[in-house]
Backbone bond lengths (Angstrom), bond angles and torsions (degrees), N, CA, C in turn:
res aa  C-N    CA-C-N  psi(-1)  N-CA   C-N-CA  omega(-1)  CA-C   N-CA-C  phi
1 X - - - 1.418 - - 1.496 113.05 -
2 X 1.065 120.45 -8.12 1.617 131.18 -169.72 1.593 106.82 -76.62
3 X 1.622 97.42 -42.77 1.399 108.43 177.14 1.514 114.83 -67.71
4 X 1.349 113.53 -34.28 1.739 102.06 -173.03 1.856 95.60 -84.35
5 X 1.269 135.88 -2.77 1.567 123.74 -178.32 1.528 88.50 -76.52
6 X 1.393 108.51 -58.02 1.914 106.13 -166.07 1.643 103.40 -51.75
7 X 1.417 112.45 -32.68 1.262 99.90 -163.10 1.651 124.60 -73.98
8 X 1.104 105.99 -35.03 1.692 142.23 126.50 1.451 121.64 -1.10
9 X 1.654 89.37 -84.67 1.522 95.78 -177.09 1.964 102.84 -71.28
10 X 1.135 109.70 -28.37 1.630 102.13 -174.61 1.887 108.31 -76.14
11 X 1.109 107.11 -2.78 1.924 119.22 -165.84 1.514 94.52 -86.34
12 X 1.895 102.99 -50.55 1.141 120.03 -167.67 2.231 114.47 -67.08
13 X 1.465 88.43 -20.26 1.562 101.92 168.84 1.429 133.18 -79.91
14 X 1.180 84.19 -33.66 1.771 95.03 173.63 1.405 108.77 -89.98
15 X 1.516 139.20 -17.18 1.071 128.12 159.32 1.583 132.28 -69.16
16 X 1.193 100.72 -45.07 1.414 116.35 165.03 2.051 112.78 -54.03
17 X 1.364 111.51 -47.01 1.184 117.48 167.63 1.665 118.80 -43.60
18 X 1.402 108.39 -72.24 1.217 142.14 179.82 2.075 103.47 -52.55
19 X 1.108 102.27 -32.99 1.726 118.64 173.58 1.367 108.74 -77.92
20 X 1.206 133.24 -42.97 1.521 153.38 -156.19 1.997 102.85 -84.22
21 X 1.389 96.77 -57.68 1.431 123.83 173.00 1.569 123.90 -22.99
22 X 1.827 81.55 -63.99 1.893 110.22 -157.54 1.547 93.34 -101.32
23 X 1.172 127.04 6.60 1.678 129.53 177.42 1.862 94.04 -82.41
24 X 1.481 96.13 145.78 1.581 106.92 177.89 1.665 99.76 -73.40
25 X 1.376 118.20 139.07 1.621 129.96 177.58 1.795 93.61 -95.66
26 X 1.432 103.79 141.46 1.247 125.94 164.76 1.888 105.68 -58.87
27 X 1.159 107.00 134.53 1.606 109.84 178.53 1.347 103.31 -74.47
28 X 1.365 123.13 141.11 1.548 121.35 154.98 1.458 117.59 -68.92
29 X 1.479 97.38 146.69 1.872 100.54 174.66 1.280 123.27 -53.58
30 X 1.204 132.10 178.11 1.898 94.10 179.44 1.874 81.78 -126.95
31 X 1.033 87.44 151.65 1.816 116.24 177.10 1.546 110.77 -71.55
32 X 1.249 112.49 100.10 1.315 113.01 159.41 1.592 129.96 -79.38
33 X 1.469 94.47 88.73 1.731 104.27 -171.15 1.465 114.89 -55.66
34 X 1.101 127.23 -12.70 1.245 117.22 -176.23 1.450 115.49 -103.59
35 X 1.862 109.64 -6.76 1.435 106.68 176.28 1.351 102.56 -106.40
36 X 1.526 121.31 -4.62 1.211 134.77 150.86 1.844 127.47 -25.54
37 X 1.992 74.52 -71.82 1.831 99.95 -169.43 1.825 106.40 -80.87
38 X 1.438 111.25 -6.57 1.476 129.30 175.12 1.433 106.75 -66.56
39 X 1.458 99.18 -43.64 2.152 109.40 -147.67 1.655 86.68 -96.24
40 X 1.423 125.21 -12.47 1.403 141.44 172.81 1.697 114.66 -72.46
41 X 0.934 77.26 -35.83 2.112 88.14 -173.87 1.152 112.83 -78.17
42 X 1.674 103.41 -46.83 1.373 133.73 -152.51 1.928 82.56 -81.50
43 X 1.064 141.35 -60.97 1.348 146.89 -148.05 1.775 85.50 -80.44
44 X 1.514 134.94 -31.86 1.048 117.93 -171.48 1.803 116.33 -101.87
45 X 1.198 98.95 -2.74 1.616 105.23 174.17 1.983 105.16 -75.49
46 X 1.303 86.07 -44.08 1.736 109.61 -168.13 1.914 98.83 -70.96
47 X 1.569 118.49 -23.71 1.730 101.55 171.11 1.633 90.18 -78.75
48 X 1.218 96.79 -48.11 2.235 86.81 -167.19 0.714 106.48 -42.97
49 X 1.438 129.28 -66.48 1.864 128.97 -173.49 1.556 108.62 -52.57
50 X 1.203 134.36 -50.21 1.613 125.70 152.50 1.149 124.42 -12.14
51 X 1.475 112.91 -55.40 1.477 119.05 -147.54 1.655 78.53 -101.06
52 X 1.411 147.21 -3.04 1.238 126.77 173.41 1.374 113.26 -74.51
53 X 1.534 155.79 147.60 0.925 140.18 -165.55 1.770 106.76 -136.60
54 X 1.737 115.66 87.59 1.353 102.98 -161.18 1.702 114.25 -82.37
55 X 1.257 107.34 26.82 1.610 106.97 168.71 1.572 97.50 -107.88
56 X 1.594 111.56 125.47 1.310 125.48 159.40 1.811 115.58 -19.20
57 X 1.158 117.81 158.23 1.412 125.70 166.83 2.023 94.77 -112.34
58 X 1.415 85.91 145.43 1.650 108.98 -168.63 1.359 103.61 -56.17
59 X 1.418 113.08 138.00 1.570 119.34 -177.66 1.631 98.05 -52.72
60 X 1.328 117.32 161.37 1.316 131.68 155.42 1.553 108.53 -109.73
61 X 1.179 132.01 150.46 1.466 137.86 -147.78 1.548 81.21 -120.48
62 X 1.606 95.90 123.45 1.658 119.43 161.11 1.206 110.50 -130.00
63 X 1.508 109.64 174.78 1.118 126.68 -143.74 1.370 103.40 -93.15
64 X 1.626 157.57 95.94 1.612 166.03 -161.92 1.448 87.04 -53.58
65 X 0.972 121.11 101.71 2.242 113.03 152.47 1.674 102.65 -38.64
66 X 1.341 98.00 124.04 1.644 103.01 149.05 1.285 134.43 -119.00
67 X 1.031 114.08 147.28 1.937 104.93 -153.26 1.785 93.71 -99.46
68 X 1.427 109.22 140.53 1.382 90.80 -161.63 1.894 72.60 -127.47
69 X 1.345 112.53 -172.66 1.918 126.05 -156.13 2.080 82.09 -120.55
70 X 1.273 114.43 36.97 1.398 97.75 163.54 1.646 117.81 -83.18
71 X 1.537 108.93 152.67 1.432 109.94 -173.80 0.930 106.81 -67.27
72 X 1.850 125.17 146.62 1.739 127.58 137.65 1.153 94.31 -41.68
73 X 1.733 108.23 131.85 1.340 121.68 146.81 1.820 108.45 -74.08
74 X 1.614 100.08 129.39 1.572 103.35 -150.86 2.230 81.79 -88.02
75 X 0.718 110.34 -174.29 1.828 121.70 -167.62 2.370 86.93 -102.51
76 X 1.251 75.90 136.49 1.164 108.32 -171.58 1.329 112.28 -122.47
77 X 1.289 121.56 154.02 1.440 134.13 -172.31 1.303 121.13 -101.91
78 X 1.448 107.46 57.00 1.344 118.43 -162.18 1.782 116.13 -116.27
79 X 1.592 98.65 -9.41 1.385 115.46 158.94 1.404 119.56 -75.81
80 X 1.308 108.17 126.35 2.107 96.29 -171.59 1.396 103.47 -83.39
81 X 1.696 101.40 165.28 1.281 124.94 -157.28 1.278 113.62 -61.16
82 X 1.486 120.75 150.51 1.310 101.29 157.20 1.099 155.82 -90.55
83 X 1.394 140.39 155.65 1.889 127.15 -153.16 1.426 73.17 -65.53
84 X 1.944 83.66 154.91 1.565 118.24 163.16 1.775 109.55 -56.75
85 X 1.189 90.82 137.54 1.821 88.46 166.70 1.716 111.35 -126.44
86 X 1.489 98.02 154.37 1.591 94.51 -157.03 1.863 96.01 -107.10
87 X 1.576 97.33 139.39 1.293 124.81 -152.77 1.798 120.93 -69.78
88 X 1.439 91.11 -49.30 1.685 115.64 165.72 1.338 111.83 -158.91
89 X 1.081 101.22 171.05 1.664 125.30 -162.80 1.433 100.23 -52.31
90 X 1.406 136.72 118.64 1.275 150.64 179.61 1.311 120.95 -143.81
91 X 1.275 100.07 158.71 2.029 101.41 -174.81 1.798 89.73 -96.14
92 X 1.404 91.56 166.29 1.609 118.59 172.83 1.690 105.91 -141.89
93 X 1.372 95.90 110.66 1.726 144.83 177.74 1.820 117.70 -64.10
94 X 1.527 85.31 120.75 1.799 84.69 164.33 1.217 112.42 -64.80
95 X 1.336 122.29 -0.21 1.977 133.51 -163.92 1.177 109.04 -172.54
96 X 1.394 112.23 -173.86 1.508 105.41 178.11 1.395 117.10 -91.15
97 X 1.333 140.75 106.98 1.200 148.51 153.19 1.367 120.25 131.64
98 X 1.207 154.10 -145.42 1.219 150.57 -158.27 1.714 106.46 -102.00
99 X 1.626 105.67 -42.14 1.501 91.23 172.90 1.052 129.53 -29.16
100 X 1.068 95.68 -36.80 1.877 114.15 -149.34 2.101 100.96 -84.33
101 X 1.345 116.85 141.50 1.254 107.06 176.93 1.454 119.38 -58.58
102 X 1.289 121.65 132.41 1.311 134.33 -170.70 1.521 107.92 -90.22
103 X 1.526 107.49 120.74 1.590 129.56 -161.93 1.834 96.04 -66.30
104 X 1.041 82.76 -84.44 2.201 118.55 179.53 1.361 109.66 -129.12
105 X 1.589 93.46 168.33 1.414 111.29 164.81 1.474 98.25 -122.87
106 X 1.588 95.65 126.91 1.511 102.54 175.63 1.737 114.49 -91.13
107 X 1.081 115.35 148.75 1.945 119.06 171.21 1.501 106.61 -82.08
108 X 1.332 105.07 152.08 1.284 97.15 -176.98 1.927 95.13 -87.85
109 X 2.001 79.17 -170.79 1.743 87.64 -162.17 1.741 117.50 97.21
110 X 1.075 88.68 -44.67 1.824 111.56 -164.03 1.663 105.21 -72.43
111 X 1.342 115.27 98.92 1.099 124.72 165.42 1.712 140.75 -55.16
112 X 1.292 114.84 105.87 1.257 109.16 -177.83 1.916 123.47 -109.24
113 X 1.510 100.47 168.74 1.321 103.76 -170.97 1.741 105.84 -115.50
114 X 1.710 115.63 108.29 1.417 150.06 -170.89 2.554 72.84 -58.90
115 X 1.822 89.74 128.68 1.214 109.40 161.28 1.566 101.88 -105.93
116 X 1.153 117.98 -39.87 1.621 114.33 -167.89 1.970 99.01 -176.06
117 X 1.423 98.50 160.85 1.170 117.37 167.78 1.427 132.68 -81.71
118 X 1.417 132.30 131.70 1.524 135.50 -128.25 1.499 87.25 -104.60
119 X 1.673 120.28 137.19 1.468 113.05 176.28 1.445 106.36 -63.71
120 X 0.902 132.73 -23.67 1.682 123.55 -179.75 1.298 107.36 -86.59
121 X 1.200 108.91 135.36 1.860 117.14 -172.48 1.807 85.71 -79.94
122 X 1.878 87.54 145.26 0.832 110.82 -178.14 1.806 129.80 88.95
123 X 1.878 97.43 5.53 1.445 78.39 175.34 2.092 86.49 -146.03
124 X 1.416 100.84 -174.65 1.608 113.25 -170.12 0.999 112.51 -155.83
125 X 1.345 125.62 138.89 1.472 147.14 -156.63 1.323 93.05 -116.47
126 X 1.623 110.89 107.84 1.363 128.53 -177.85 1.504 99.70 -125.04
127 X 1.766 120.77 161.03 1.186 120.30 -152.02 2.259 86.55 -110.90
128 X 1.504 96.14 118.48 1.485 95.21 -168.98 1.514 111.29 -69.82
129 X 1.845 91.58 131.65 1.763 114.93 -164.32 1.922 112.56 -73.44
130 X 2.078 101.06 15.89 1.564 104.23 176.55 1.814 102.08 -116.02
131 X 1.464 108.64 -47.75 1.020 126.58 174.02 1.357 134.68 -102.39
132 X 1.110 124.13 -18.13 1.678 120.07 136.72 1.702 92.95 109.24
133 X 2.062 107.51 -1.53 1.954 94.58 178.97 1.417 91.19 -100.68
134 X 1.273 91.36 -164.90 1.522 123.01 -172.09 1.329 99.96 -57.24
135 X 1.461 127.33 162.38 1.006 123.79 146.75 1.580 113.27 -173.47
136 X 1.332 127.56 140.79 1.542 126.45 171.03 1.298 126.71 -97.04
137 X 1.446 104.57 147.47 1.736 116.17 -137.37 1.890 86.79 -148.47
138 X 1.382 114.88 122.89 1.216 108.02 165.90 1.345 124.42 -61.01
139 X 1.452 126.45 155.49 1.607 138.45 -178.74 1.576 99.77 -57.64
140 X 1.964 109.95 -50.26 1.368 86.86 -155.41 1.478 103.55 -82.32
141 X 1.482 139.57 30.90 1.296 128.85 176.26 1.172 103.56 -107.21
142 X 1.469 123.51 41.71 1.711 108.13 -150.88 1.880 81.38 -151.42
143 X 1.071 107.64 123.63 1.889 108.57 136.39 1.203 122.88 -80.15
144 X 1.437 121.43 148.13 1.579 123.42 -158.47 1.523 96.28 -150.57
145 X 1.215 122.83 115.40 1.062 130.05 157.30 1.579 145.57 -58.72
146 X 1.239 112.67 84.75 1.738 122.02 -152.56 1.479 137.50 -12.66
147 X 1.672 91.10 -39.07 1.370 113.66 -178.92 1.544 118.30 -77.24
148 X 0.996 110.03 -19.41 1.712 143.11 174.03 1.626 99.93 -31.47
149 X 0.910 140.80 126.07 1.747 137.07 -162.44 1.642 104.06 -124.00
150 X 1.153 122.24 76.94 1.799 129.95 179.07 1.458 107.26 -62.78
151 X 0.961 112.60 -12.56 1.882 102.54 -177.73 1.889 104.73 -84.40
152 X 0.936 110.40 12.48 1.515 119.92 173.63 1.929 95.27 -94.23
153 X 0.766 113.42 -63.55 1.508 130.84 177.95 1.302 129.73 -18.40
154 X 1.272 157.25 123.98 1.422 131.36 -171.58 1.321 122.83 -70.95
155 X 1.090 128.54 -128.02 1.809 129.81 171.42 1.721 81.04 -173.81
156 X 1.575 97.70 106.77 1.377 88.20 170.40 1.613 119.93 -117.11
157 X 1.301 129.50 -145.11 1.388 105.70 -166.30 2.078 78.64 -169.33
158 X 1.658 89.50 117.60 1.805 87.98 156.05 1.103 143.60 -38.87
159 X 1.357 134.34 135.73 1.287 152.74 -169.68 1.741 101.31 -81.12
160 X 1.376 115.79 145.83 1.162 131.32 168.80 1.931 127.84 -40.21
């Protein structure tokens, strides 16, 4: 008897199926895509304009500049001097002047750094900008920067 319930209940499935099938279906409404993508635009113009907010947001309190009568600090001489730079083409001396064996010839332009002051007036023992020794170089081949402070300097005196 088990077999005629299934057979039954499975008779009773395919009729109902087969009933369900051949029944007329309700039509769907039909979609008007373009009043669709309208009510779409229209709903998204109307959050932007929402979210615009045409009343100001509350001042925030800053600080008024006030112009006060303090001095320009005027430029001061507090940047150090600049190295001597050498004027035209000149020799640099085991001593002062030609006797003396001649180190190099420096180019002008070429900036050098004063080791000490030469016992003979008129010349300076600057450290040579090829070879890195001593060497003496007359004053007047030299620009010298005013502020330049020589009493720091030694007083030296040629070598043999």
């Amino acid at each position: 008897m088990n077999s005629k319930k299934y057979r039954f209940l499975a008779a009773t499935v395919i009729i109902l199926s087969l009933a369900t099938a051949c029944s007329p279906k309700a039509t769907p409404t039909p979609v008007d895509i373009m009043g669709t993508a309208a009510q779409l635009a229209s709903s998204m113009l109307t959050q932007t304009v929402a979210a615009f907010s045409p009343t100001p947001l509350p001042p925030t309190e800053t600080a008024t500049p006030s112009f006060t009568d303090t001095p320009i600090p005027t430029e001061t001489n507090s940047a150090p001097p600049k190295r001597p730079v050498v004027m035209e083409f000149t020799g640099c001396w085991t001593g002062p002047g030609d006797t003396y064996t001649l180190i190099s010839n420096i180019d002008p332009k070429k900036y050098v750094d004063v080791i000490g002051i030469g016992s003979e007036p008129g010349w300076y023992v600057i450290r040579n900008p090829y070879f890195h020794n001593p060497c003496w170089i007359e004053i007047a081949h030299l620009k010298i920067d005013p502020r330049m402070d020589f009493s720091v300097f030694p007083v030296m005196t040629p070598g043999p």
